[in-house]
Backbone as numpy.savetxt, mean C-alpha at the origin, in Angstrom:
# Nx Ny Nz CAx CAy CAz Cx Cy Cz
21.98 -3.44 44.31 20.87 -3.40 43.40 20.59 -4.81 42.90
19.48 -5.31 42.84 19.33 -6.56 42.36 18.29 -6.51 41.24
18.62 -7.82 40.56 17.80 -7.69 39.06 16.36 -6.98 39.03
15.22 -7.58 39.74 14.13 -7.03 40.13 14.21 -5.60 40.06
15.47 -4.95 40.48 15.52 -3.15 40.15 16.16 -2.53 39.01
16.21 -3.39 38.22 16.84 -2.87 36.73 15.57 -3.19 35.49
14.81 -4.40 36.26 14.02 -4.46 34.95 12.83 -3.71 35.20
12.52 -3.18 34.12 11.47 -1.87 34.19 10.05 -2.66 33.74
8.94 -2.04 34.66 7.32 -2.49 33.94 7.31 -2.57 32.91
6.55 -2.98 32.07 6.28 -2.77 30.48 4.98 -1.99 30.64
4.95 -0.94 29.64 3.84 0.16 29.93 2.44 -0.58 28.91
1.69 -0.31 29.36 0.22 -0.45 27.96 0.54 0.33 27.22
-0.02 -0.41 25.72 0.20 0.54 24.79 -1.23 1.67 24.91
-0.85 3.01 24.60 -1.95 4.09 24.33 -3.28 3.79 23.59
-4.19 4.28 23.76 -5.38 3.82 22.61 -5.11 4.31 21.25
-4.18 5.51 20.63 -4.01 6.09 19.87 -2.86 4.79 19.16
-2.00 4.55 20.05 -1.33 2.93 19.22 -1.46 2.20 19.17
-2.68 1.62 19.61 -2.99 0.56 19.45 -4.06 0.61 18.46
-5.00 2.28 18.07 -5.61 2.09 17.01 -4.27 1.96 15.50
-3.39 2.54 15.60 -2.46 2.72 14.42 -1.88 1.27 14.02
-1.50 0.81 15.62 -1.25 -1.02 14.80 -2.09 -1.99 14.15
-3.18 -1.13 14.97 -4.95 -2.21 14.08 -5.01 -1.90 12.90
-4.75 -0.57 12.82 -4.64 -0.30 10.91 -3.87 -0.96 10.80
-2.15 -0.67 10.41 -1.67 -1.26 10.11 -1.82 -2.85 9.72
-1.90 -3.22 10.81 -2.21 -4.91 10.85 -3.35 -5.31 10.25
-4.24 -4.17 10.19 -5.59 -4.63 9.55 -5.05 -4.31 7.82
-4.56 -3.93 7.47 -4.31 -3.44 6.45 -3.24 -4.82 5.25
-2.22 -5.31 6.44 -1.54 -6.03 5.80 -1.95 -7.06 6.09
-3.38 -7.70 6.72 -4.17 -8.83 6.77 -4.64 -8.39 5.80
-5.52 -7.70 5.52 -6.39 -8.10 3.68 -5.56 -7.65 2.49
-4.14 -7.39 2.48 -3.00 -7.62 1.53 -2.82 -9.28 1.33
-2.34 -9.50 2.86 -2.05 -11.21 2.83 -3.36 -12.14 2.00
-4.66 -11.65 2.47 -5.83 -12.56 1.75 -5.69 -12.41 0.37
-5.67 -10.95 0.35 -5.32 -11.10 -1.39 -5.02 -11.59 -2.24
-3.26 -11.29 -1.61 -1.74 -12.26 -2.21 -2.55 -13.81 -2.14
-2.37 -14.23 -0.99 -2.61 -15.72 -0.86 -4.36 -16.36 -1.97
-4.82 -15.53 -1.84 -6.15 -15.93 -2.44 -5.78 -15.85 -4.49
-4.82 -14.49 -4.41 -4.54 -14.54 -6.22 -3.67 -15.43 -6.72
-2.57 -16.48 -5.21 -1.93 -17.49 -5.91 -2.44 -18.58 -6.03
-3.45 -18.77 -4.76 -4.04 -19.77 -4.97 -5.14 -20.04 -6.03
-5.60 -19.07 -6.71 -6.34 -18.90 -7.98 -5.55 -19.34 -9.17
-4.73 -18.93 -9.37 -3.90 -19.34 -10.77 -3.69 -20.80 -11.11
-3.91 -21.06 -12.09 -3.75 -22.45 -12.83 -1.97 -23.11 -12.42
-2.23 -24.03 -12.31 -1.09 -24.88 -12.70 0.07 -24.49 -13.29
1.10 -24.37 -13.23 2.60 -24.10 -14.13 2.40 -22.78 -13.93
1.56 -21.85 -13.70 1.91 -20.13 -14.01 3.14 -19.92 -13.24
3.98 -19.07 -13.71 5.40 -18.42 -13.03 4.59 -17.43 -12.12
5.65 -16.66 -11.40 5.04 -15.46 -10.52 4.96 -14.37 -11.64
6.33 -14.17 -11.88 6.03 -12.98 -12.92 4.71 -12.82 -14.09
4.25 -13.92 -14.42 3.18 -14.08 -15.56 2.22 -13.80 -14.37
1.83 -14.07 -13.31 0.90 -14.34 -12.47 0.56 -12.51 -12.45
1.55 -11.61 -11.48 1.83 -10.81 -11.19 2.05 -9.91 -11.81
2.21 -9.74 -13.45 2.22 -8.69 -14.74 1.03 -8.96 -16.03
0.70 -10.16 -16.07 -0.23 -10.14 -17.26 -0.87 -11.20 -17.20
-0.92 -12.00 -16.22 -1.73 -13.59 -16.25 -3.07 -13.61 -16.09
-4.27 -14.02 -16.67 -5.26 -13.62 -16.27 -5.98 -14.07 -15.35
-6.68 -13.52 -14.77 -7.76 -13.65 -13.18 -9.31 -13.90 -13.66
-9.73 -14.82 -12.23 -10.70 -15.37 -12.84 -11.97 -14.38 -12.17
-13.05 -14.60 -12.72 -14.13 -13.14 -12.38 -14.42 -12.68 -10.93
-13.94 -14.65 -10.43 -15.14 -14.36 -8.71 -13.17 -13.75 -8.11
-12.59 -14.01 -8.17 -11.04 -13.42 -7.79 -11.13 -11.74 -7.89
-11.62 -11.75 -9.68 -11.46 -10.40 -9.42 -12.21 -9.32 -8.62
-13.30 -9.79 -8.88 -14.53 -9.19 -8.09 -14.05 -9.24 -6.49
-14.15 -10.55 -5.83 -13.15 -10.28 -4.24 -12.86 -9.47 -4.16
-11.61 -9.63 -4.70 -10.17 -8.49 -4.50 -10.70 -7.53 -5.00
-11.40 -6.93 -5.83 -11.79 -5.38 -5.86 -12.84 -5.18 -4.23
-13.73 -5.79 -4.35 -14.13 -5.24 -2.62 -13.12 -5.82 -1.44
-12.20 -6.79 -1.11 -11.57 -6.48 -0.29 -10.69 -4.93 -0.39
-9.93 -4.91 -1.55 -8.94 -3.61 -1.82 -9.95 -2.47 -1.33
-11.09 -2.17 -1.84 -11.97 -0.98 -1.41 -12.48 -1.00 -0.14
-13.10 -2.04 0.89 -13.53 -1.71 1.88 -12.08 -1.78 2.96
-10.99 -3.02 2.54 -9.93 -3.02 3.76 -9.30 -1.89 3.71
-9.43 -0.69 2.43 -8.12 0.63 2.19 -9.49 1.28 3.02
-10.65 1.32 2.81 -11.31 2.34 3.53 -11.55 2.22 5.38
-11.40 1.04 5.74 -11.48 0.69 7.37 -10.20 0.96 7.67
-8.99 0.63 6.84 -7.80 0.92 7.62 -7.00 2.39 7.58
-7.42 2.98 6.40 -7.14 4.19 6.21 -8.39 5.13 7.32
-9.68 4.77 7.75 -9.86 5.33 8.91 -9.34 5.51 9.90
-9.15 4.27 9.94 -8.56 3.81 11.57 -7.48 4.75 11.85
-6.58 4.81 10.66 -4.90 5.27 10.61 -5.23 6.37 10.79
-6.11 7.21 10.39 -6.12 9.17 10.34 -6.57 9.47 11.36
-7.53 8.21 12.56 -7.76 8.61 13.81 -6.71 8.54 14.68
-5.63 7.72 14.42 -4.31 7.33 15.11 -3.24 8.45 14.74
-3.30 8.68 13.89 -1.64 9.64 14.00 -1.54 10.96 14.48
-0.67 11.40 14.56 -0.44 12.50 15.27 0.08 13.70 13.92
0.01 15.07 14.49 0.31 16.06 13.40 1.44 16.41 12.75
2.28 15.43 12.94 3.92 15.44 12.34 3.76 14.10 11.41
3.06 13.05 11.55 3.06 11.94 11.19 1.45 12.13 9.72
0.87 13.18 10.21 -0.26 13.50 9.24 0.17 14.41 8.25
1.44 15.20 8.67 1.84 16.12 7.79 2.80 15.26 6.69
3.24 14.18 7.07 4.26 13.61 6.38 3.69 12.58 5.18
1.96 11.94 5.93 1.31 11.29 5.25 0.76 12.29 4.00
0.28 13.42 4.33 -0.18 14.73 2.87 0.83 14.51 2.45
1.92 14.81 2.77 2.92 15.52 1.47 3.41 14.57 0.20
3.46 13.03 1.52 3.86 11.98 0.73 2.88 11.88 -0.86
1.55 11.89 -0.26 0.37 11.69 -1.13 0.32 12.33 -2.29
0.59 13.63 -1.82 1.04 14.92 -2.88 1.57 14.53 -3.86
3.13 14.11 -3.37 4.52 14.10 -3.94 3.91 12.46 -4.87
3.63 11.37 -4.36 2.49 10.37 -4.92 2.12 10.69 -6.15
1.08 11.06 -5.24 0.16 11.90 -6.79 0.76 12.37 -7.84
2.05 13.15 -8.00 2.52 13.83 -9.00 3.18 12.94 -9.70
3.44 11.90 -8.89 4.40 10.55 -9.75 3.70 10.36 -10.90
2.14 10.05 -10.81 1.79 9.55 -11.33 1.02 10.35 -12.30
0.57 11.63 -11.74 0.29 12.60 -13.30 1.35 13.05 -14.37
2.20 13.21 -13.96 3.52 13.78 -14.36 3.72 12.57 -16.04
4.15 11.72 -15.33 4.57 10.55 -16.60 2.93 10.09 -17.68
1.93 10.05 -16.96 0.87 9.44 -17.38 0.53 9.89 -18.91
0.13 10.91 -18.97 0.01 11.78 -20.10 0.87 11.97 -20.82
2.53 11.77 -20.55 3.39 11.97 -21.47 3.74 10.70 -22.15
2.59 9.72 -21.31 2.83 8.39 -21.75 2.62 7.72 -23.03
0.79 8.48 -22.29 -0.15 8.00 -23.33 0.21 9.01 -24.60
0.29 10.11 -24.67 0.75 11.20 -26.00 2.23 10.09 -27.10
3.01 9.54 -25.52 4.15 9.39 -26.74 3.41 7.61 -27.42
3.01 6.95 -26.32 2.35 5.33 -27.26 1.39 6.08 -28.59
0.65 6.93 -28.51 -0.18 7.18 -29.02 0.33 7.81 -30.39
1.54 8.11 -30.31 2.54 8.59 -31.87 3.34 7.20 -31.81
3.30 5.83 -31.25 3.87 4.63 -31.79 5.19 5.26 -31.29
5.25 5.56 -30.41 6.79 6.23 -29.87 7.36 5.59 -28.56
5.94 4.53 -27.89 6.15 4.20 -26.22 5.31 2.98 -26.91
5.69 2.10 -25.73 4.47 0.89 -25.59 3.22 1.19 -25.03
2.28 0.42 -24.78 0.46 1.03 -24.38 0.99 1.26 -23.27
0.12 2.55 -22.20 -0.02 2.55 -20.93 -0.02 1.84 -20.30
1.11 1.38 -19.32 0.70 0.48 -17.88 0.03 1.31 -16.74
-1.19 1.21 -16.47 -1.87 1.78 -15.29 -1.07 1.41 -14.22
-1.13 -0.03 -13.94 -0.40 -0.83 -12.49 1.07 -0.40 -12.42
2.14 -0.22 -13.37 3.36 0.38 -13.48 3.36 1.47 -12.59
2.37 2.53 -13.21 2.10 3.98 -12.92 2.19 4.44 -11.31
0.82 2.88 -11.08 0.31 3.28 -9.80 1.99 2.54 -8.74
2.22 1.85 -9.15 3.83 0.98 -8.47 4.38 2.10 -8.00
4.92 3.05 -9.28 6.01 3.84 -9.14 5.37 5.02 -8.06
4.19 5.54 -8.33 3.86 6.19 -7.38 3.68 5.59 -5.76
3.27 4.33 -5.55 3.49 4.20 -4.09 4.67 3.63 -3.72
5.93 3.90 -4.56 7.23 3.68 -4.26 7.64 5.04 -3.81
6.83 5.94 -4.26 7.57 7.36 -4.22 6.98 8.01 -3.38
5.56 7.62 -3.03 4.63 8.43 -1.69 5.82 7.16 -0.40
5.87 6.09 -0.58 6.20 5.40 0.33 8.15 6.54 0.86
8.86 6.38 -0.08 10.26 7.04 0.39 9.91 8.03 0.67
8.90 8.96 0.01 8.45 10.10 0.94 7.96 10.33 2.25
6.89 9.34 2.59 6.25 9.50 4.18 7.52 8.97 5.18
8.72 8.33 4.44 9.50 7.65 5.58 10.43 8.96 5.88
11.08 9.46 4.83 11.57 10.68 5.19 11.39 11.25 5.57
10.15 12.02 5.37 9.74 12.94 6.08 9.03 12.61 7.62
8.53 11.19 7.88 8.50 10.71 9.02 9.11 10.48 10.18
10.54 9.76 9.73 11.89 9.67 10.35 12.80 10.45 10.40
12.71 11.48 9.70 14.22 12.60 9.59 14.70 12.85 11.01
């Protein structure tokens, strides 16, 4: 047997994966513009953490990044629901679900307890964190099991 008969073709990827990596990839390209565009916005001396929890943004930044975030989540989240398959769509619902509840669940018990001087003000961005920490360990589990 000689080398030539051990190494195997490399196959094309499917159209169905190669639409899922375009999401993907399309997805964490207008993350990267983001990131890179909100550090390069910030003044002089800002830390990350000040940058990244309470530093303020300037109008034409914010404005961007609200239509990149809305049109790149809506082209790549197409792309992705034409690409996956029904084990990988079932795992994306449930995650969303399970998501979602992250974030109703605490929200209201939030605002009730700040609102008796019992909690600090609502963090929206906290809220939304913890929930795509928790849709995220969800779609992997239930993706990979």
């Amino acid at each position: 047997m000689t080398e030539a008969d051990t190494i195997k073709p490399s196959r094309r990827a499917s159209p169905r994966q190669r639409r899922y990596r375009f999401a993907l990839g399309f997805a964490a390209v207008v993350g990267g513009i983001v990131g890179g565009w909100m550090v390069a916005d910030q003044p002089a001396g800002r830390d990350g953490l000040e940058m990244a929890f309470n530093g303020s943004l300037s109008t034409s930044f914010a404005m961007g990044a609200s239509l990149f975030w809305i049109l790149g989540l809506a082209i790549s989240m197409t792309i992705y629901h034409r690409a996956i398959d029904d084990h990988e769509e079932r795992a994306w619902l449930w995650a969303g679900l399970i998501g979602w509840y992250a974030f109703i669940v605490p929200a209201p018990v939030w605002w009730v307890l700040h609102r008796a001087d019992l909690a600090p003000p609502v963090d929206a961005m906290l809220l939304f964190l913890v929930s795509m920490v928790v849709n995220a360990i969800v779609w992997a589990w239930l993706k990979f099991r």
